[in-house]
Wavefront OBJ file of the C-alpha trace (Angstrom):
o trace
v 57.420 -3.628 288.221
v 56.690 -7.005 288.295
v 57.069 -9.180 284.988
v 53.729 -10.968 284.571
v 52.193 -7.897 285.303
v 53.929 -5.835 282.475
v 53.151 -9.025 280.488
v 49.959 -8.771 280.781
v 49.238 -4.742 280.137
v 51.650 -5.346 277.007
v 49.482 -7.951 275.439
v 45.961 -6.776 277.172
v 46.363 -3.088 275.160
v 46.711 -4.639 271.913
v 43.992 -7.585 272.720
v 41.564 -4.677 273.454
v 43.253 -2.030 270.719
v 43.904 0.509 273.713
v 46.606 2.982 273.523
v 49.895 2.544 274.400
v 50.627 2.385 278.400
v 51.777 5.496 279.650
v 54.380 4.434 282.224
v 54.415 5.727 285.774
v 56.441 5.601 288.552
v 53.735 3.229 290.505
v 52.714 1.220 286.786
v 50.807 2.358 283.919
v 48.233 4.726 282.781
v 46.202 3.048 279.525
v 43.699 5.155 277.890
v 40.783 3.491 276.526
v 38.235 6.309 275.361
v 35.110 4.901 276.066
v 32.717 6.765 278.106
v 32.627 4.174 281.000
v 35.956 2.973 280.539
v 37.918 6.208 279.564
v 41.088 5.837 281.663
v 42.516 2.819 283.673
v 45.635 3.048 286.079
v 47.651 -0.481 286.760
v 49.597 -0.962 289.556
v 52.578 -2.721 288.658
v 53.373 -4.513 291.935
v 51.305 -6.970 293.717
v 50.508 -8.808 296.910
v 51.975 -6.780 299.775
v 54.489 -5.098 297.380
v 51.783 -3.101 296.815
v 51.193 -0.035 299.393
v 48.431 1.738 300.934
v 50.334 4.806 300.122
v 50.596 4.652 296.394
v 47.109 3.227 296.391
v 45.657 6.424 297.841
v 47.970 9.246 296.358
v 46.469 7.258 292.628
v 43.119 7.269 293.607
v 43.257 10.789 295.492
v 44.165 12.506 292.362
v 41.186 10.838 290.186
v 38.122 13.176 289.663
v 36.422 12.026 286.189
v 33.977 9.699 285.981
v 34.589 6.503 284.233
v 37.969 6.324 285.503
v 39.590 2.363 286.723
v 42.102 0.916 288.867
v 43.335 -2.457 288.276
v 45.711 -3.617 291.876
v 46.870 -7.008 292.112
v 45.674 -7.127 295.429
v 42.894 -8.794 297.817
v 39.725 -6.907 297.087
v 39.166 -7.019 301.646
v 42.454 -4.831 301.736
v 42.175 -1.690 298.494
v 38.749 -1.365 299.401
v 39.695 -0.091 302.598
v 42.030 2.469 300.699
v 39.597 3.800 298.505
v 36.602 6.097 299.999
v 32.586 6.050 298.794
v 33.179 7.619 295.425
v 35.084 4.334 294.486
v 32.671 0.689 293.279
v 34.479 -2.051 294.183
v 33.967 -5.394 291.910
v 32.290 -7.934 293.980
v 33.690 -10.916 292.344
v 37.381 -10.228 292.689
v 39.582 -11.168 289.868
v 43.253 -13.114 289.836
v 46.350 -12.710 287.810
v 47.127 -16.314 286.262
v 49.895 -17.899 283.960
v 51.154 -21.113 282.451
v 54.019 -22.403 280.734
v 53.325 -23.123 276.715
v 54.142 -26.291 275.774
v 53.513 -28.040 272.694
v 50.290 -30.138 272.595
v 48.365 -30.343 269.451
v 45.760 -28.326 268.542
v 42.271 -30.181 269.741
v 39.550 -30.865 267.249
v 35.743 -29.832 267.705
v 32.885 -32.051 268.504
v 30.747 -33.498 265.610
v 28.479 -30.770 264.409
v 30.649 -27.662 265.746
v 32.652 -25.534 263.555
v 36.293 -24.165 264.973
v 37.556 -21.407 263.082
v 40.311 -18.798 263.873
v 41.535 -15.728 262.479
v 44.148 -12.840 263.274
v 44.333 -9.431 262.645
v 46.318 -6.611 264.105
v 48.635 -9.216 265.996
v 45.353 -10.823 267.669
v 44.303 -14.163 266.609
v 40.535 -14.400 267.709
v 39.185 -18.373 268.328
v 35.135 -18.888 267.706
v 33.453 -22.409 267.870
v 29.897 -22.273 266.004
v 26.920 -24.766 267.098
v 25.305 -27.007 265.226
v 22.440 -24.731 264.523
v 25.190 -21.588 263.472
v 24.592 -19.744 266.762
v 27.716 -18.675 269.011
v 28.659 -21.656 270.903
v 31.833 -19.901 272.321
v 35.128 -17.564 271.713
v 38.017 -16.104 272.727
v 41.511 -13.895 271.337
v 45.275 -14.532 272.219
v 47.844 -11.799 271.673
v 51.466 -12.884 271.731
v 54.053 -10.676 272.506
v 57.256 -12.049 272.203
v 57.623 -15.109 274.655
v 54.231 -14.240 276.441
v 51.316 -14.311 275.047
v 47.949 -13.139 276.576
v 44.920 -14.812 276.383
v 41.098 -12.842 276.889
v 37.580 -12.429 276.088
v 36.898 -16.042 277.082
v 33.000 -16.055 276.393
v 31.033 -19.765 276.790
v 27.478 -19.267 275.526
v 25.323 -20.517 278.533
v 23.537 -23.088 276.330
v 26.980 -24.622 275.803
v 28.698 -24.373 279.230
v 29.884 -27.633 280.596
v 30.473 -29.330 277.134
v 33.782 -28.435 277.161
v 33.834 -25.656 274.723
v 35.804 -22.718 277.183
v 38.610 -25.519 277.600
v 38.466 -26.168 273.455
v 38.838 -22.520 272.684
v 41.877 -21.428 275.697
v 43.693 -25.008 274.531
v 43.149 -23.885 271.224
v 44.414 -20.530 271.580
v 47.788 -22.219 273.495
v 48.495 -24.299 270.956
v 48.631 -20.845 268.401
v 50.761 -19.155 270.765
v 52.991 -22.020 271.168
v 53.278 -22.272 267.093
v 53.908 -18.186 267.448
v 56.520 -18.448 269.721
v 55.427 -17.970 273.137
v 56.490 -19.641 276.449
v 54.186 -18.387 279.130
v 50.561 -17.438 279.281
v 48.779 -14.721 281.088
v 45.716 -13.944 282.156
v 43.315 -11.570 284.691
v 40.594 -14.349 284.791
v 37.062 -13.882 286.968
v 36.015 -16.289 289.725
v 33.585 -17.344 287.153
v 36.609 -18.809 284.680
v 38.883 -19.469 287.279
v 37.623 -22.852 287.809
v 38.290 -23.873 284.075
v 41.587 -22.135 283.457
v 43.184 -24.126 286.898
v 41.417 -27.549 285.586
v 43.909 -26.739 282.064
v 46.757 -26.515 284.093
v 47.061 -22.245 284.786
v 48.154 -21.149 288.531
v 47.488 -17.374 290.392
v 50.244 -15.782 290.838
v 48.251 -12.471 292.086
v 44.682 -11.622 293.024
v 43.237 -9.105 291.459
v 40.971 -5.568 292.641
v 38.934 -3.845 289.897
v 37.290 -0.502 291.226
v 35.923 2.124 288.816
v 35.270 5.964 289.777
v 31.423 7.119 290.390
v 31.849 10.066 292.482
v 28.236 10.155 294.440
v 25.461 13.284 293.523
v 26.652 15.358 296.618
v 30.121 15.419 294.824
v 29.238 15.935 291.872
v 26.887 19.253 292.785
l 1 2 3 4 5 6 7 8 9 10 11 12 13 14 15 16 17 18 19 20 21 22 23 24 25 26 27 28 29 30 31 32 33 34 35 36 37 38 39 40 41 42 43 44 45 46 47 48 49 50 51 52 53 54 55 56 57 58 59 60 61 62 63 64 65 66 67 68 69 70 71 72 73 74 75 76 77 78 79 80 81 82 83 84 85 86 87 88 89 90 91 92 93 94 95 96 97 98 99 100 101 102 103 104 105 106 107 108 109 110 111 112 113 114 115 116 117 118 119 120 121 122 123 124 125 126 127 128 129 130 131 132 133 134 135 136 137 138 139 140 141 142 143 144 145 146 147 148 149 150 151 152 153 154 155 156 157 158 159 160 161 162 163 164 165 166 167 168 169 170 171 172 173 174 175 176 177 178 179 180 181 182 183 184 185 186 187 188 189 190 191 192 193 194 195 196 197 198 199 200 201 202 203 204 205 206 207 208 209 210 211 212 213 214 215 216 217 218 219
């Protein structure tokens, strides 16, 4: 399996309170009990380690609804593994790390309030406005020497103030102080932009496809 991939499921389970990763000969198998996210199955290898055989003998056995796969692979290629009962996520997602170094934690601007908190091994970041509304957020869940970092939410009245980079360089610097090394992340096209501008590099793109088998199948 490849490391930053296990990385990342070990931290993500706990970040989102899922159960424990069942582990499978191809990756993992994470319940999540929620009725459009009941089940997801992670492929642990990525790029062209990861085969159109696997791919298919995973999906092929999937018949519930509400059932993912997460592949750390160009969205143009598993699509073409996975037939009509399969939604593919437009806006493909990447696998992304950094190293943790030291840097101080940064201060809000005048008027915002930076507060975090953690509980259950996740520390949770949230920068209020001026006015008390949601300005923006995000969690960090170290595990051991890697820590992963998710939920990065910017509320749009506050995008492009810098408030995504205050809350991820916040978050660093409390994984850093927790004894991490290395970040991970699955970020979206959307964040990918901010995480690379703080220093982050992909290491794996990333193909999220949920199971909605179509009415005729379902009859």
């Amino acid at each position: 399996m490849d490391e930053t991939v296990q990385a990342w499921v070990n931290g993500w389970v706990v970040s989102r309170g899922a159960a424990p990763p069942v582990p499978e000969p191809w990756g993992w198998t994470i319940d999540m009990g929620m009725r459009e996210h009941v089940t997801r199955h992670v492929f642990g290898a990525t790029g062209d380690s990861l085969d159109e055989t696997t791919v298919r003998k995973v999906a092929g056995a999937v018949t519930g609804h509400g059932v993912w796969l997460k592949a750390f692979r160009d969205p143009s290629v598993v699509s073409g593994w996975l037939d009509e009962n399969w939604w593919i996520d437009p806006e493909p997602g990447c696998l992304m790390t950094i190293p943790l170094t030291a840097q101080g934690a940064p201060a809000a601007p005048d008027g915002y309030r930076l507060r975090s908190w953690s509980r259950g091994g996740v520390t949770r970041v949230m920068v209020a406005a001026p006015d008390g509304s949601l300005a923006a957020r995000g969690q960090i869940t170290p595990t051991g020497e890697t820590a992963v970092v998710d939920q990065i939410e910017t509320a749009p009245g506050h995008r492009r103030k810098g408030m995504g980079s205050l809350v991820v360089r916040t978050l660093q610097d409390i994984a850093v102080r927790q004894g991490a090394r290395t970040g991970v992340l699955a970020g979206t096209p959307a964040g990918r932009g901010l995480y690379e501008a703080l220093g982050w590099t992909v290491v794996a793109p990333l193909t999220s496809a949920k199971y909605e088998p179509s009415a005729a199948t379902r009859i």
